[in-house]
mmCIF file of the N, C-alpha and C atoms, coordinates in Angstrom:
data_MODEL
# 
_entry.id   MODEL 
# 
loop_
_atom_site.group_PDB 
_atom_site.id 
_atom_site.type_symbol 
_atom_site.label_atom_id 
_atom_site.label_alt_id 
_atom_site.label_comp_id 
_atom_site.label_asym_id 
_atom_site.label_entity_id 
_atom_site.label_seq_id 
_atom_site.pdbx_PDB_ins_code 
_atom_site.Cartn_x 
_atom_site.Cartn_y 
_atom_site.Cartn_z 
_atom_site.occupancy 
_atom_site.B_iso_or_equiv 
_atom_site.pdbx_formal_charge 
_atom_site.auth_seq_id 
_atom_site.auth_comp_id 
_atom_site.auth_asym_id 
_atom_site.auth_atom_id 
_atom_site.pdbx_PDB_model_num 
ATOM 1  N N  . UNK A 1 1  ? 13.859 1.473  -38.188 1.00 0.00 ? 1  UNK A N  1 
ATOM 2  C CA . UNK A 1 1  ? 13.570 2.620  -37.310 1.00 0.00 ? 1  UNK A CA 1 
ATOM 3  C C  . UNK A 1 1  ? 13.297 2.149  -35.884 1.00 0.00 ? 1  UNK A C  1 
ATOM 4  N N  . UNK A 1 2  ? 12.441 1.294  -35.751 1.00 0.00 ? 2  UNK A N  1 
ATOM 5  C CA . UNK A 1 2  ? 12.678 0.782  -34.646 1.00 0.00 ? 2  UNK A CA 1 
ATOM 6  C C  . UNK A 1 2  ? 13.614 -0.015 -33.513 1.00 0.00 ? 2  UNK A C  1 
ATOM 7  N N  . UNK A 1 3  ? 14.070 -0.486 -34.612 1.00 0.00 ? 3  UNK A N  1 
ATOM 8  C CA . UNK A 1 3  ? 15.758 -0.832 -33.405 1.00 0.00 ? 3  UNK A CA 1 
ATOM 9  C C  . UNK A 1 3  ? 16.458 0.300  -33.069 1.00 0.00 ? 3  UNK A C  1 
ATOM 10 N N  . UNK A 1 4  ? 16.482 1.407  -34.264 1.00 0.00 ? 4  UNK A N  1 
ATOM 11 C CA . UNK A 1 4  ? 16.958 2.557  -33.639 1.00 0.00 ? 4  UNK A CA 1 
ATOM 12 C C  . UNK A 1 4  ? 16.579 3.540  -32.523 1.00 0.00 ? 4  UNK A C  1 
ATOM 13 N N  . UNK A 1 5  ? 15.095 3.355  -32.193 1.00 0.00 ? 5  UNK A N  1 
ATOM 14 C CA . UNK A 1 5  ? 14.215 4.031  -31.111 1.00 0.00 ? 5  UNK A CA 1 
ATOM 15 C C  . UNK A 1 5  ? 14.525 3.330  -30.068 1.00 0.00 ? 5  UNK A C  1 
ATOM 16 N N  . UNK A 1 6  ? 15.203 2.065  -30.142 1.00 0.00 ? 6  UNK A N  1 
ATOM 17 C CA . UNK A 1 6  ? 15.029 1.045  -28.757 1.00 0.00 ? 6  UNK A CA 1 
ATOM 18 C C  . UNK A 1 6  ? 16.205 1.072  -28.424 1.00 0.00 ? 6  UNK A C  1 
ATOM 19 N N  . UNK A 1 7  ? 17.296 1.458  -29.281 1.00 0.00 ? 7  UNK A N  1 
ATOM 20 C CA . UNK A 1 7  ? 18.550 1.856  -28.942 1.00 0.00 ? 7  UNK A CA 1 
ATOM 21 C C  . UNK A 1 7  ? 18.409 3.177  -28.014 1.00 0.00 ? 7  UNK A C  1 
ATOM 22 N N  . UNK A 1 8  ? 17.956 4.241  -28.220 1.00 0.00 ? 8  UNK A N  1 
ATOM 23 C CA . UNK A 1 8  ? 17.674 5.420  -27.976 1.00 0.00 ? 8  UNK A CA 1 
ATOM 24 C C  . UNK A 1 8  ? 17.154 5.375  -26.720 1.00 0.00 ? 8  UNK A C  1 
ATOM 25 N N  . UNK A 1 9  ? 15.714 4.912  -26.056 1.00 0.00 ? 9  UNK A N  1 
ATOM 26 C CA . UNK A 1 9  ? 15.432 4.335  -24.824 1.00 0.00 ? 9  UNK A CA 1 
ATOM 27 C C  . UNK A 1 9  ? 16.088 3.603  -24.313 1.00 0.00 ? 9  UNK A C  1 
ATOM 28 N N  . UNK A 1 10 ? 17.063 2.600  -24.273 1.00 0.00 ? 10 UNK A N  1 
ATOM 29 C CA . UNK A 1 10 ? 18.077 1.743  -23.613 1.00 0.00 ? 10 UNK A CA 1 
ATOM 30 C C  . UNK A 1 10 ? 18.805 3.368  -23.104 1.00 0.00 ? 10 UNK A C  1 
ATOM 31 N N  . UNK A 1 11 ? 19.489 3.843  -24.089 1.00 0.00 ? 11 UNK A N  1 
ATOM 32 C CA . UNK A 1 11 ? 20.600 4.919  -23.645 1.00 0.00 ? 11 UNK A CA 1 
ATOM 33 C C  . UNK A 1 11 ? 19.960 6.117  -22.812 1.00 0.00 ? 11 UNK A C  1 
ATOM 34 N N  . UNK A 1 12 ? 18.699 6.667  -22.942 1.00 0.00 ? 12 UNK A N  1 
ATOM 35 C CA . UNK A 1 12 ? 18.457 7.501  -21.931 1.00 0.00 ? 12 UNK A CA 1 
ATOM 36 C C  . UNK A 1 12 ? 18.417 6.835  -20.918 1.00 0.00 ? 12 UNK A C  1 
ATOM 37 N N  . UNK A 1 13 ? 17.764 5.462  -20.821 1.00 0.00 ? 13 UNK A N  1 
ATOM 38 C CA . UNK A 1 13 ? 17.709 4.517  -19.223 1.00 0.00 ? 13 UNK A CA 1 
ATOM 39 C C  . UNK A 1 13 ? 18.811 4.900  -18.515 1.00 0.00 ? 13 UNK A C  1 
ATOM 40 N N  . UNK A 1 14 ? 19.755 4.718  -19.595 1.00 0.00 ? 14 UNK A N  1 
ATOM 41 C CA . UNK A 1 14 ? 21.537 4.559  -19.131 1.00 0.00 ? 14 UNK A CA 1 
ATOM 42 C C  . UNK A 1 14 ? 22.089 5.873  -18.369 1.00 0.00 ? 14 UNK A C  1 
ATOM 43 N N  . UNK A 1 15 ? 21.187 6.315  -19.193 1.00 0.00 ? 15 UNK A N  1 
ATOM 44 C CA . UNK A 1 15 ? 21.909 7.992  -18.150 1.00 0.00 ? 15 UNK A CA 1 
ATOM 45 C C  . UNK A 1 15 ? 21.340 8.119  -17.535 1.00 0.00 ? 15 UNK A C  1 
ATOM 46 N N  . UNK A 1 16 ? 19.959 8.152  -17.226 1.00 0.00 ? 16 UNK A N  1 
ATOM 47 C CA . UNK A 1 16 ? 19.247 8.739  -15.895 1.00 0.00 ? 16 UNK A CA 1 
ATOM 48 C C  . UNK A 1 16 ? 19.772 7.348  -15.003 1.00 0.00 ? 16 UNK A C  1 
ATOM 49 N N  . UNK A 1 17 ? 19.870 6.371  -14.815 1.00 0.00 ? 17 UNK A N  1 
ATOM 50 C CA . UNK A 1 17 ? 20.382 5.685  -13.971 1.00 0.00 ? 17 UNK A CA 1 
ATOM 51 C C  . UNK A 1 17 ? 22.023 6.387  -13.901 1.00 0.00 ? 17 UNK A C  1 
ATOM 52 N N  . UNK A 1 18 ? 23.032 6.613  -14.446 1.00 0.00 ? 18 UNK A N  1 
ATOM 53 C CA . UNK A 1 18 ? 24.088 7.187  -14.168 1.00 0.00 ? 18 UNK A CA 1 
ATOM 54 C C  . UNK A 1 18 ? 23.844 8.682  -13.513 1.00 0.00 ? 18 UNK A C  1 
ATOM 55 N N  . UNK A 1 19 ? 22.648 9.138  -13.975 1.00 0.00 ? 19 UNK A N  1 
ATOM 56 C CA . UNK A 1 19 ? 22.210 10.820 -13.075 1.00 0.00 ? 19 UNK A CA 1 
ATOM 57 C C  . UNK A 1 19 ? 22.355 10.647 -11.760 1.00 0.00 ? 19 UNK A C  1 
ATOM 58 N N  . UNK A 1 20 ? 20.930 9.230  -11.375 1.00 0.00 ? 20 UNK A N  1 
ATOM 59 C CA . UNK A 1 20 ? 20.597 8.552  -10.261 1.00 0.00 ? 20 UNK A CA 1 
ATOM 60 C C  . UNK A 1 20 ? 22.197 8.555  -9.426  1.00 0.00 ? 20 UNK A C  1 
ATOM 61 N N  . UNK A 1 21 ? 22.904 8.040  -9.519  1.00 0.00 ? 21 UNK A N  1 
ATOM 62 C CA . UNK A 1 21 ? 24.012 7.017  -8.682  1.00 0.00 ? 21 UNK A CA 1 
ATOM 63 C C  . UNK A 1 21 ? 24.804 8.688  -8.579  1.00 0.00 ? 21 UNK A C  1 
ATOM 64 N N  . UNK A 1 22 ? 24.992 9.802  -9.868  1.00 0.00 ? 22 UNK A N  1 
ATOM 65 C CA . UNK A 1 22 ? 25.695 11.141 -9.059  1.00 0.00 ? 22 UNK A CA 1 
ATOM 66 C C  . UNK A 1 22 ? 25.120 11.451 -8.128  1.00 0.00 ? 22 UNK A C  1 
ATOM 67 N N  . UNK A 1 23 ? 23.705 11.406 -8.125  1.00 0.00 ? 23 UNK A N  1 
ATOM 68 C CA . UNK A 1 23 ? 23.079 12.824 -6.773  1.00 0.00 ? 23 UNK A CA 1 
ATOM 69 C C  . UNK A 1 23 ? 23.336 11.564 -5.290  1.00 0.00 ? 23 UNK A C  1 
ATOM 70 N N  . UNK A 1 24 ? 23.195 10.341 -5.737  1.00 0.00 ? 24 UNK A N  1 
ATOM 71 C CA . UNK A 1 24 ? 23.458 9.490  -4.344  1.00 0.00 ? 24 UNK A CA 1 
ATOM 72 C C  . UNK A 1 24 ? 24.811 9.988  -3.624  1.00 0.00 ? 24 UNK A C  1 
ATOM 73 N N  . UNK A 1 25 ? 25.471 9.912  -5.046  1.00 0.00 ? 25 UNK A N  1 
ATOM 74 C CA . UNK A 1 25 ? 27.248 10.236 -4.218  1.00 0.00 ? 25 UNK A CA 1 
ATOM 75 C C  . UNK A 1 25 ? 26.931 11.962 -3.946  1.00 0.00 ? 25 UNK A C  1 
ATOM 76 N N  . UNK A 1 26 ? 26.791 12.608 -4.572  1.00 0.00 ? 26 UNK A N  1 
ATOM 77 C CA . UNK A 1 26 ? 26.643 13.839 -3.997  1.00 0.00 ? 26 UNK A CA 1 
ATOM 78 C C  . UNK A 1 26 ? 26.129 14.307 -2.805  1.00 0.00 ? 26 UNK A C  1 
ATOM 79 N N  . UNK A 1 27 ? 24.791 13.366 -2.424  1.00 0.00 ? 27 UNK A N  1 
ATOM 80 C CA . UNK A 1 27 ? 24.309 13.537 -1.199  1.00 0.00 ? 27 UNK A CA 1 
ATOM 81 C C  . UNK A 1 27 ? 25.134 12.937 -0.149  1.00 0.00 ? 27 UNK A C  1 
ATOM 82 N N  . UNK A 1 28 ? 25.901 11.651 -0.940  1.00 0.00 ? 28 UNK A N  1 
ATOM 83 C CA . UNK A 1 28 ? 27.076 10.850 0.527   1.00 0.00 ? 28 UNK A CA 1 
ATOM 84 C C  . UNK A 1 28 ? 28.166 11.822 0.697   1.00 0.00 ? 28 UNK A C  1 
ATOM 85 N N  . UNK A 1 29 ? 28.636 12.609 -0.249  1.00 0.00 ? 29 UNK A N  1 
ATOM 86 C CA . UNK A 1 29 ? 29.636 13.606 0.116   1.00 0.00 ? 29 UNK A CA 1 
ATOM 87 C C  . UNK A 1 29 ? 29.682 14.575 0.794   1.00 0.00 ? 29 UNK A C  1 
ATOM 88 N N  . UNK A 1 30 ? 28.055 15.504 0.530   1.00 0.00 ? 30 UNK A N  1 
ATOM 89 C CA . UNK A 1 30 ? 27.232 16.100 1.655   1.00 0.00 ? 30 UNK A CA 1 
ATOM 90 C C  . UNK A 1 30 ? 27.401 15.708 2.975   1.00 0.00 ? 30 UNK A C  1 
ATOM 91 N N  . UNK A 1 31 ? 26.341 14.668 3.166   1.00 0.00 ? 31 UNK A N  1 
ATOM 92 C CA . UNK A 1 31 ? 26.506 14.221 4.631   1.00 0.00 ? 31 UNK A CA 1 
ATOM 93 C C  . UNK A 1 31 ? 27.753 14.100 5.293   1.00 0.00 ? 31 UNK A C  1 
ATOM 94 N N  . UNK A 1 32 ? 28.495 13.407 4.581   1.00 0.00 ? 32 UNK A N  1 
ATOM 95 C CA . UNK A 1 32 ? 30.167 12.847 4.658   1.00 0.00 ? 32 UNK A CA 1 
ATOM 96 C C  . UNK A 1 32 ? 31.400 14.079 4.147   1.00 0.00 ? 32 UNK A C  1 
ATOM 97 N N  . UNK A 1 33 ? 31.387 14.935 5.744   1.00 0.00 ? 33 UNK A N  1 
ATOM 98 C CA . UNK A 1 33 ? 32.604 15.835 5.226   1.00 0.00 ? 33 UNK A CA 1 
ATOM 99 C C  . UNK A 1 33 ? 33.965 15.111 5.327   1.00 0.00 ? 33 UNK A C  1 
# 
């Protein structure tokens, strides 16, 4: 069970860092018509 929970926290890391890097580009696309 626990390797499976630590799998689980690795992969949300993974997306909120992939969330992170959309709203950056979203905001560079913003600024950047």
């Amino acid at each position: 069970m626990k390797y499976l929970e630590i799998l689980l926290v690795l992969r949300f890391r993974y997306l909120d860092n992939i969330n992170v890097v959309d709203r950056r580009d979203n905001l560079g696309s913003i600024l950047d018509p």
